[in-house]
C-alpha positions in Angstrom: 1.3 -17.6 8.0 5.1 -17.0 7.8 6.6 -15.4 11.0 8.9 -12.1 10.3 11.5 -10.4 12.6 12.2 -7.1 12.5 12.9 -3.6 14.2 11.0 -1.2 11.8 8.6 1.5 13.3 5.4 0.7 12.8 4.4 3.4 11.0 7.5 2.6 8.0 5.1 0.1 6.3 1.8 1.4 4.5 0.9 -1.9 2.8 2.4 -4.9 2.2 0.9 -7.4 -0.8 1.8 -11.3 -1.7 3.2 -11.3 -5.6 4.8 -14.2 -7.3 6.5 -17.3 -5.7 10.2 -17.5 -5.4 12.5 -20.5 -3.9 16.0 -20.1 -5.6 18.8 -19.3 -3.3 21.0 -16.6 -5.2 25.0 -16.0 -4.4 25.4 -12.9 -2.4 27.4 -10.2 -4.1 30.7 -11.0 -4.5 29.7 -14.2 -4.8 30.6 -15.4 -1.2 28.1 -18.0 0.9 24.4 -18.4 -0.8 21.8 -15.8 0.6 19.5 -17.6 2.8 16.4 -19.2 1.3 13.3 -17.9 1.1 9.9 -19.9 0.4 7.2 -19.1 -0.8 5.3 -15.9 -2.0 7.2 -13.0 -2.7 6.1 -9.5 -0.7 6.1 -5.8 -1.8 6.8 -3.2 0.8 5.4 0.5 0.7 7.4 2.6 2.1 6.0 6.6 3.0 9.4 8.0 2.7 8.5 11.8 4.6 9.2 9.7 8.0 10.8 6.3 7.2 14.1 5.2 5.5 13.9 2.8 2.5 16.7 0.7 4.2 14.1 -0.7 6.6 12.5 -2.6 3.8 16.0 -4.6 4.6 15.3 -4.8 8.2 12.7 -7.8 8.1 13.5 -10.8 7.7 11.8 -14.1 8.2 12.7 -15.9 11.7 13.7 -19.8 10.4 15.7 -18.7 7.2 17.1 -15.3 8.0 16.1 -14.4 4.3 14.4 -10.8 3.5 10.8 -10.9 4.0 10.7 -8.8 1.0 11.1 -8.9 -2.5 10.7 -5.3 -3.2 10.3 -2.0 -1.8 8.2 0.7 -3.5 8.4 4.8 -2.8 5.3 6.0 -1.9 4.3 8.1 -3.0 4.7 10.6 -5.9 1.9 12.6 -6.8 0.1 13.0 -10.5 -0.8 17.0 -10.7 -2.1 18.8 -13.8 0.3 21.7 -14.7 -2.8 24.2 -15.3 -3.2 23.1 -19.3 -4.9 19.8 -18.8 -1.6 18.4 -18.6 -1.0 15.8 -16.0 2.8 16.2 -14.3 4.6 14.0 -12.2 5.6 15.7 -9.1 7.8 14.2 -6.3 8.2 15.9 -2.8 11.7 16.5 -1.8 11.9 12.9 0.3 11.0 11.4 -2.7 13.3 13.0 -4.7 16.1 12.6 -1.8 15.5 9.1 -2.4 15.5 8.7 -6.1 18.3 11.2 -6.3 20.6 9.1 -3.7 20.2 5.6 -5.1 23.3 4.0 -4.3 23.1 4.5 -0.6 19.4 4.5 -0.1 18.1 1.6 -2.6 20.9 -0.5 -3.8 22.0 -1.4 -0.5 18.5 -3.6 0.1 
């Protein structure tokens, strides 16, 4: 079991799932000192964005490396309605779409 440290609220994370494996160190933007390693399976983070920020998805990270404890963090969650014709419509809420719409300062940061 891999230990993660963190000051999310609890209630940020909605599910969390193992993916692929990933041990590569990448250069950090800029390309400054290596990112710290990380080991092992790589973890998706939901994130209900009505109460939470999607920058605590960066807020993990696992106690002996310092690395993010994960890989990717996912909206959740739009909805799949049916416009009245049969029809089936995306529809986001206006958090979602705060999100999607603000990129740059609420994604590419993680």
């Amino acid at each position: 079991m891999m230990r993660i440290a963190g000051s999310v609220a609890a209630g940020s994370v909605l599910g969390a799932a193992s993916i692929g494996a990933g041990s590569a160190a990448f250069a950090a933007p800029g390309g400054n000192k290596p990112r710290p390693v990380k080991l092992g399976p790589g973890m998706v983070c939901y994130v209900e964005v009505n109460n939470q920020s999607m920058l605590n998805v960066g807020r993990y990270k696992l106690a002996k490396s310092g690395a993010n404890a994960f890989d990717i963090g996912i909206v959740f969650a739009s909805n799949i309605n049916n416009d009245g014709t049969g029809r089936a419509v995306l529809h986001h809420n206006e958090n979602v779409t705060r999100v999607l719409q603000n990129v740059d300062t609420e994604v590419r940061p993680l």
